[in-house]
C-alpha positions as CSV (number, residue, x, y, z in Angstrom):
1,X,41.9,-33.5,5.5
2,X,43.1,-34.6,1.7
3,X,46.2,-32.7,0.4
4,X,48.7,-33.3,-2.0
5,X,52.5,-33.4,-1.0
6,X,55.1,-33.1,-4.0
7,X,58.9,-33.6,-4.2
8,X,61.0,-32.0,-6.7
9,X,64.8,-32.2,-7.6
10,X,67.0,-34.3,-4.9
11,X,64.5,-34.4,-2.5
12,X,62.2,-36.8,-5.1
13,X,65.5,-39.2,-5.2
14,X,65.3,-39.0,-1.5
15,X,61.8,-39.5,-1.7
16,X,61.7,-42.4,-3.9
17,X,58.9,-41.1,-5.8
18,X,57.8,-37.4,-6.8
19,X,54.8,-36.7,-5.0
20,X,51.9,-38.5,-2.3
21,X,48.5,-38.0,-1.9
22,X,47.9,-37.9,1.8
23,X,45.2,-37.7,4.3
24,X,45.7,-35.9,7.9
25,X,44.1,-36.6,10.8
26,X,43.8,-34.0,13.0
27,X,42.7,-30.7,13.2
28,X,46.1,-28.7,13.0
29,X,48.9,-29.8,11.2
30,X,52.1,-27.8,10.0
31,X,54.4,-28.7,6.8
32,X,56.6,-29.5,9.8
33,X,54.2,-32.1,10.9
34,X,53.6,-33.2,7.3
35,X,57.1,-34.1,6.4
36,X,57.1,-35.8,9.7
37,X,54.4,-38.1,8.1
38,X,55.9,-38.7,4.9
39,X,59.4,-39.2,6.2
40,X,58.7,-41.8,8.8
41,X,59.0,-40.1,11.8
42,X,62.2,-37.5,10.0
43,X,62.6,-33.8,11.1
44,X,62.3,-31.0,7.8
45,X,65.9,-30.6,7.5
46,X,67.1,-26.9,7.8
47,X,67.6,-26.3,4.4
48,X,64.2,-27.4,2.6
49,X,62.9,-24.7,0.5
50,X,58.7,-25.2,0.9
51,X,55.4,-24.3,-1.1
52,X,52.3,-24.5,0.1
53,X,49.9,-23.4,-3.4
54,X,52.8,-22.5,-4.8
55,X,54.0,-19.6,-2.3
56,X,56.9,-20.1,-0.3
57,X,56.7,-20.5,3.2
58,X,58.4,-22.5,6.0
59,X,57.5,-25.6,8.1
60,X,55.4,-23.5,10.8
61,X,52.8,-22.7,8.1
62,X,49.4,-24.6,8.9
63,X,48.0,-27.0,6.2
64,X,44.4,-26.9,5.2
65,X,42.1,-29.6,3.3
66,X,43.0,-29.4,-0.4
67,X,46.8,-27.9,0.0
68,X,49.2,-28.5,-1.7
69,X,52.9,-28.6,-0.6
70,X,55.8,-29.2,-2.4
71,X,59.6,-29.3,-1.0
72,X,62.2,-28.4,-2.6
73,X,66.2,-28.6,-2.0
74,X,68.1,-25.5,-1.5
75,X,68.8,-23.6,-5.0
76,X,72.2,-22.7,-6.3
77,X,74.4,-21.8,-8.8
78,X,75.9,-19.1,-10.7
């Protein structure tokens, strides 16, 4: 399964870079499980906003070939 994963705001400085095509293996994966990959092995930290084709969701959400996901850090201000 191909989809493409993109970073935005902080969490592309803590990314390094602002977005990773990746393929899956598998035949169920989460976000959760995404990040996971992405991350090195990292847990989604509580307070990542995510998309998956551009509707907000959270990291139980399944992924499906040709997703896209993008995480986001939490919004403020005023």
């Amino acid at each position: 399964m191909a989809i493409n994963v993109k970073y935005f705001a902080s969490m592309r400085d803590r990314m390094g870079r602002g977005e990773d095509a990746v393929t899956l293996e598998g035949e169920s994966m989460t976000v959760a499980d995404v990040w996971k990959k992405v991350s090195n092995g990292e847990s989604l930290p509580g307070s990542t906003l995510v998309a998956v084709n551009m509707e907000y969701t959270d990291g139980d959400s399944v992924v499906k070939d040709g997703d896209e996901i993008a995480f986001f850090p939490p919004v403020t201000g005023g």
